[in-house]
N, C-alpha and C positions, 0 to 999 in steps of 0.2 A: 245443444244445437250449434251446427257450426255450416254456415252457408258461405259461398261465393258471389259478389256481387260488380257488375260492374256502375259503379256510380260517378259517370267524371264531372258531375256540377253540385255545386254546391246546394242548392237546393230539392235537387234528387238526393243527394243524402240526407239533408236533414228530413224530404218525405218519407224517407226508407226507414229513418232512427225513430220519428214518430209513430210508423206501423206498427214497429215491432216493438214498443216500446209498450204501448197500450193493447198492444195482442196480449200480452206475458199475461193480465190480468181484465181480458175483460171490456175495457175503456174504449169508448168511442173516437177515434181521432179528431173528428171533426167539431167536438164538445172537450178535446183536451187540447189547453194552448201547451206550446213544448218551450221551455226557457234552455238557452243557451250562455256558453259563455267559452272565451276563449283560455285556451291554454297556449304557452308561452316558456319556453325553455332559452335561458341565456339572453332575455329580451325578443326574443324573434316567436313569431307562431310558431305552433308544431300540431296543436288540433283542439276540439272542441268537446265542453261538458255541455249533455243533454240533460235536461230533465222534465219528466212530467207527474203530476199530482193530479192523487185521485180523491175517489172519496174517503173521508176518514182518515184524512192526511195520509194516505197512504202515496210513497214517493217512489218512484221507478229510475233508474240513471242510467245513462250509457256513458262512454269515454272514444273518441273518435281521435285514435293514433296517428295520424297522418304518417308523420316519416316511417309509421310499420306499416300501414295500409291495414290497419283493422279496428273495428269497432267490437268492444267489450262492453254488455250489456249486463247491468247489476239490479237485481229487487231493494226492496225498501230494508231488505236486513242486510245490504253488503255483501252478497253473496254472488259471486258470476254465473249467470244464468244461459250465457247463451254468447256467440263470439261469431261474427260475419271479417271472412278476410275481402279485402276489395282488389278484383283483379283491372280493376282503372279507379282514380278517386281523384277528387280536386288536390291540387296544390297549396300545401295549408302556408308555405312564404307569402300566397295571394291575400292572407285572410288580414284584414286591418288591427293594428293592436293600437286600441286606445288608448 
């Protein structure tokens, strides 16, 4: 699956990464919380690891590229399942590195 999105705020994307994150298998979004975390190249942002868990520990991940503008969507065995390019996306320099 390879779609076009435009998402330029940051919480429009992480709704977008949670849909289709919990589409892939089923899952309710609104009964699945989404953890994040940032990613960080040379000290500076560059994008964000999603993930959501289901039942029977089953684990879903995406990777939100920012400086490439796409999100790569992986199932619970590592496998790329599916890849949305972003024709606007937030600016991952915005995102705070703790």
């Amino acid at each position: 699956m390879r779609d076009v999105a435009a998402l330029p705020t940051l919480p429009e994307l992480c709704q977008y990464v949670l849909t289709a994150l919990c589409q892939h298998d089923n899952l309710d979004p609104d009964q699945t919380p989404l953890e994040q975390a940032l990613i960080t190249r040379h000290g500076r942002p560059c994008g964000l690891f999603f993930q959501v868990q289901g039942p029977r520990l089953l684990k879903n991940y995406a990777i939100w590229a920012g400086e490439e503008n796409r999100i790569l969507y992986y199932n619970c065995n590592g496998e790329r399942v599916a890849e949305t390019r972003l024709s606007e996306g937030p600016d991952p320099r915005g995102l705070a590195v703790a």
